[in-house]
C-alpha positions, 0 to 999 in steps of 0.5 A, a space after each residue: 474464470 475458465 475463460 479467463 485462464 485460457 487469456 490470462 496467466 492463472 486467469 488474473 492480471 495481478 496475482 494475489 488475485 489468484 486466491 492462491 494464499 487461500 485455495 478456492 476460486 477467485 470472486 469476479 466482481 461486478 460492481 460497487 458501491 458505497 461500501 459494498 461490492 456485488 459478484 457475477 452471481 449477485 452475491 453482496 459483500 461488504 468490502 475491506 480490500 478498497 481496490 487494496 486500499 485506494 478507495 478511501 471514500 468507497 465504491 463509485 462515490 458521486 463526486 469521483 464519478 462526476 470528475 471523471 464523466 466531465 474530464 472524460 467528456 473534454 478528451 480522455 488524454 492528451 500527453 501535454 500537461 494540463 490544469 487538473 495536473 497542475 491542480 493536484 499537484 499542489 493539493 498534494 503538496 499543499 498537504 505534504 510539504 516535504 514534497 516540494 516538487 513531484 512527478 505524476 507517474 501511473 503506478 506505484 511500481 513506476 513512482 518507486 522504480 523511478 524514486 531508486 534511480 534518482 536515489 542512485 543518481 544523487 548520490 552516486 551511489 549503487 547499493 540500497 538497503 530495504 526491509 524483508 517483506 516490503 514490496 515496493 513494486 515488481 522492479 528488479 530491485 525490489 523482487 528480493 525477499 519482498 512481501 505482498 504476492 511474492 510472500 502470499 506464493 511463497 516465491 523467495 526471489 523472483 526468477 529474470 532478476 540478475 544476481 549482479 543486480 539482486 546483490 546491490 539490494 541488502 535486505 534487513 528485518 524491519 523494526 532492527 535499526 542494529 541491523 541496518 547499521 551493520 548493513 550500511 558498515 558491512 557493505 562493499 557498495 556504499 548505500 544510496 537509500 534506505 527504502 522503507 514502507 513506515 507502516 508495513 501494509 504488504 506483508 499484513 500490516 505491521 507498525 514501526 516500533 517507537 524510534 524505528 523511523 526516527 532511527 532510519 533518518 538519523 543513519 541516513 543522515 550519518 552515512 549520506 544515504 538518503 531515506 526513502 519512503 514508500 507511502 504508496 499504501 499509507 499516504 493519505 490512509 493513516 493521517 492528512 499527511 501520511 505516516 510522515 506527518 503522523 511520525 514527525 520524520 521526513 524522508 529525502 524522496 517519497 512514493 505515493 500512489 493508491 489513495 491520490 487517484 481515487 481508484 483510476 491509475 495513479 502515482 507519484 514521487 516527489 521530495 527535496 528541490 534539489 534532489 527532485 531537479 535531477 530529473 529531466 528535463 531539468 536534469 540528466 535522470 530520465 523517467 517518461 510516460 504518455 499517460 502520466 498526469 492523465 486528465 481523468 485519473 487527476 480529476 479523480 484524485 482531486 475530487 478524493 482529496 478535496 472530500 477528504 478533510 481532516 474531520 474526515 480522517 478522524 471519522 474513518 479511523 474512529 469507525 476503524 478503531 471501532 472494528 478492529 476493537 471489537 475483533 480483539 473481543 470477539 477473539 478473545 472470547 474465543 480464546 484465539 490468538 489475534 494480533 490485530 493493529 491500526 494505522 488511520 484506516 488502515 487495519 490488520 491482524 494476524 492469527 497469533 497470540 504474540 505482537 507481529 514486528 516483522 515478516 518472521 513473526 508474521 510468517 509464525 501466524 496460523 496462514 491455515 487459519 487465516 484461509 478458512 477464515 477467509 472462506 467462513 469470512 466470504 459465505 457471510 458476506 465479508 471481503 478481505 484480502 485473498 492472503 494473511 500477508 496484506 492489509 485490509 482498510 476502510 472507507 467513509 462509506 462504512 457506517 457504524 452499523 456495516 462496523 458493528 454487522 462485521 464484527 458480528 459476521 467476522 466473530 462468527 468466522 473466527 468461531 468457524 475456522 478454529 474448529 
């Protein structure tokens, strides 16, 4: 990590990483596999970020491995499109067909940098309205009161954001649909999208009330904004067809990522025809890049979502209601507060003694805690997230025996960082 300072800013290329939710050192990895991750040290620690959450099937999975190694071994890229792009992209279509036509792009950033644009253009419009605590990348327009890094640093706003531009992003609390009709009523630029992650994973994970959704699309509907979801976290993590199959409401345009390239960079928007023609070359909207469709990222993604079946799914959310079931004991017990939370397998908690529904109930939690749990957490082998502010997941390659060996080593963490 010394070496690395003296190239990188505070010695990471993603700021989380930093550990500065937390205090101490940052753990450099050497490698992974199935469940676990090994250190530079050697140090072995069962995993619960997933590389934050794209590693649905778990470190080096066989099958991923082999898709790379022989699309590797025909050209690493070409910048022309290619069958494995095509293959994917009626994969994914296939499993979300509100997506009825899509880009692949290399980040989530760009996937919803690029799903904004197309928003404004469609609708002639400026203003967008997200949610206090979701990060939606580190476009401009997001890096207001945003979640993930920017909540764990405690940064209220990015500096190099212009105001002109930061004031075309209205900002509600999550779950407050009164909120967002005053939004959309009060604004002087009329509302091109309602930007939203369904299920929050970046400020900690925090579910939408029953209706909240469903209340979106309808205000959506009513003013002529179109819904946009961020599904980058939750798309293929909380059901076959994201948190949009799981809560039965389509968005106009969606963002996916993470999960779609088992690990290598890869992300993708994607929505209604018409709205989806708009971008060149069909249409006037511009949005270019020379890796987007990368032939080893596709093969990697197909190889993900051609294991992940529907019986699949089920297994890895059973082994996540499992754990996060046997954390709310062993806190009880304790007599800690703990609002813990699942979606599929994604799972999250919050040293509180009430419900967390937003970023300022999430903000109330004990984040001392939270940091001394995750060091307790650490030295017993356990990696979860460097912040109380994120997510945590889990993969097909955790067994039963890794749930229940974690729920042992976490209660004793618990135990640890209350005194």
């Amino acid at each position: 990590m010394a070496r690395s300072r003296a190239v990188f800013p505070g010695g990471v290329s993603s700021p989380v990483r930093a550990f500065g939710g937390v205090g101490g050192d940052p753990i450099v990895m050497a490698s992974g596999k199935g469940a676990r991750m090994t250190d530079v040290d050697g140090n072995e620690y069962i995993d619960y970020v997933l590389s934050w959450g794209s590693l649905v099937l778990g470190h080096a999975h066989p099958d991923i491995i082999a898709a790379v190694r022989d699309a590797a071994a025909l050209g690493t890229s070409f910048g022309t499109p290619t069958e494995l792009e095509v293959q994917l992209g009626e994969l994914v279509k296939a499993r979300m067909p509100h997506l009825e036509m899509l880009r692949f792009v290399s980040s989530g950033t760009e996937a919803m940098m690029s799903a904004v644009r197309l928003a404004r253009a469609y609708t002639g419009r400026n203003a967008i309205i997200k949610f206090d605590g979701c990060y939606h990348g580190h476009a401009d327009s997001f890096l207001v009161r945003a979640g993930s890094g920017v909540a764990t640093l405690g940064l209220p706003n990015s500096p190099g954001v212009p105001e002109c531009l930061a004031a075309l992003t209205l900002v509600a609390p999550f779950n407050d649909t009164d909120a967002v009709r005053t939004l959309v009523r009060g604004s002087s630029e009329p509302v091109a999208a309602i930007v939203v992650e369904p299920i929050v994973g970046n400020a900690g994970l925090i579910l939408p009330k029953p209706g909240f959704l469903r209340a979106l699309r309808e205000i959506a509907d009513e003013t002529g904004a179109l819904l946009v979801f961020d599904e980058v976290m939750t798309g293929f993590r909380v059901a076959p067809g994201g948190a949009a199959g799981l809560h039965g409401v389509i968005p106009d345009i969606t963002a996916l990522g993470k999960v779609i390239g088992g690990g290598l960079p890869v992300a993708a928007y994607g929505g209604k025809r018409e709205i989806m023609a708009r971008m060149a070359p069909d249409g006037p909207v511009y949005q270019a890049g020379t890796l987007s469709g990368n032939p080893l990222a596709m093969a990697a993604g197909l190889a993900t979502l051609r294991s992940l079946t529907p019986e699949l799914h089920r297994e890895i959310e059973g082994r996540t209601a499992r754990l996060v079931a046997g954390l709310r004991e062993r806190a009880a017990a304790l007599e800690v507060g703990l609002a813990a939370a699942q979606a599929g397998s994604m799972w999250g908690f919050f040293f509180a003694a009430d419900p967390v529904y937003d970023l300022d109930d999430a903000k109330r939690s004990d984040t001392a805690m939270y940091a001394r749990f995750f060091h307790a957490a650490l030295a017993r082998g356990v990696y979860l997230a460097p912040s109380a502010f994120e997510a945590a997941f889990m993969s097909s390659a955790h067994s039963n025996d890794d749930v229940d060996l974690t729920v042992e080593l976490l209660g004793d963490a618990i135990r640890v960082a209350r005194a």
